[in-house]
C-alpha positions in Angstrom: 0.0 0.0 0.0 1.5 3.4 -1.1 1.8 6.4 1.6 2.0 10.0 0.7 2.0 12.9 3.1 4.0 16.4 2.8 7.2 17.0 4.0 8.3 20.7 4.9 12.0 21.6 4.3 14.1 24.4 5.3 17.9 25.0 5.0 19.4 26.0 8.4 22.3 28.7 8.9 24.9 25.8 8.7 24.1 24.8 5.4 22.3 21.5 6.2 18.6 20.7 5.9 16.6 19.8 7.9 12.3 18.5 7.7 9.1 17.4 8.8 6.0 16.2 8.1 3.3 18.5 9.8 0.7 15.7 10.2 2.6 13.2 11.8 3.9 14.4 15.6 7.7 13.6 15.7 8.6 12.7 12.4 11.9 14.4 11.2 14.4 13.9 8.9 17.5 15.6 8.1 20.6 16.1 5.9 23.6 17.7 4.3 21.4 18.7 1.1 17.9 18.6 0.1 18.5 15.7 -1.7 19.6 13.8 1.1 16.8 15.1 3.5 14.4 14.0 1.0 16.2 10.3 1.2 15.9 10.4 5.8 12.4 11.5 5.1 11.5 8.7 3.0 13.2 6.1 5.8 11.8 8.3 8.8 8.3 7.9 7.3 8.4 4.3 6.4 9.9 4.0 9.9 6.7 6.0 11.4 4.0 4.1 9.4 5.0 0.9 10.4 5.3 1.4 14.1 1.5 3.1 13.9 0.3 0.1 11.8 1.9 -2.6 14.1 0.6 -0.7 17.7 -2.8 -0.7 15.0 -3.3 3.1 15.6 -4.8 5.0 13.1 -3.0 6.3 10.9 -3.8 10.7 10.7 -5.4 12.9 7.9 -3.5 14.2 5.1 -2.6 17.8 5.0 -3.9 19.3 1.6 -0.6 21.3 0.2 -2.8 24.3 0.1 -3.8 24.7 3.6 0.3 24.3 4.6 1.6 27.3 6.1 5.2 28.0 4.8 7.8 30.3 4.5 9.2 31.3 1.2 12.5 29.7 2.6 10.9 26.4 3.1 10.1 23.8 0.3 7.6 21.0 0.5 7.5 17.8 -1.0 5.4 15.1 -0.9 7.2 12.0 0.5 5.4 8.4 -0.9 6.0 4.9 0.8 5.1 1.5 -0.3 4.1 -0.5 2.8 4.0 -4.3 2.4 1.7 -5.9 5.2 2.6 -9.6 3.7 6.4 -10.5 3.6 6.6 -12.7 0.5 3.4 -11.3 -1.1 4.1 -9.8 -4.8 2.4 -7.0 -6.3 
């Protein structure tokens, strides 16, 4: 099953970037480019999603892009996950 929610992203004073998503509480990513903030985001969210699906919360809302609040020195981008719930099970 595919995920998608918005990441926000902002490059800090040191040159490093740094994210989150604004609809899941604690989820952060971070790196020395965009690029590689884009990649921790992708692992913090697969990391996020599976430990709500296995404690079988549910899972929150998706923020609509237009309803974000940003700063013209922040960038968002929408961060997808494939989840498999069966090991071995092919698509």
């Amino acid at each position: 099953m595919k995920f998608i929610y918005p990441a926000i992203f902002q490059k800090q004073d040191n040159g490093t970037f740094t994210g989150y998503f604004p609809d899941l509480e604690g989820c952060t990513a971070k790196g020395d480019t965009l690029e590689e903030a884009v990649d921790d985001a992708n692992e913090a969210l697969m990391n996020w999603i599976s430990v709500e699906l296995e404690e079988e919360n549910h899972l929150p809302a998706v923020s609509d892009l237009h309803d974000l609040a940003i700063t013209p020195d922040q960038v968002v981008r929408n961060i997808c996950i494939t989840y498999r719930f069966n090991d071995g099970w092919d698509e």
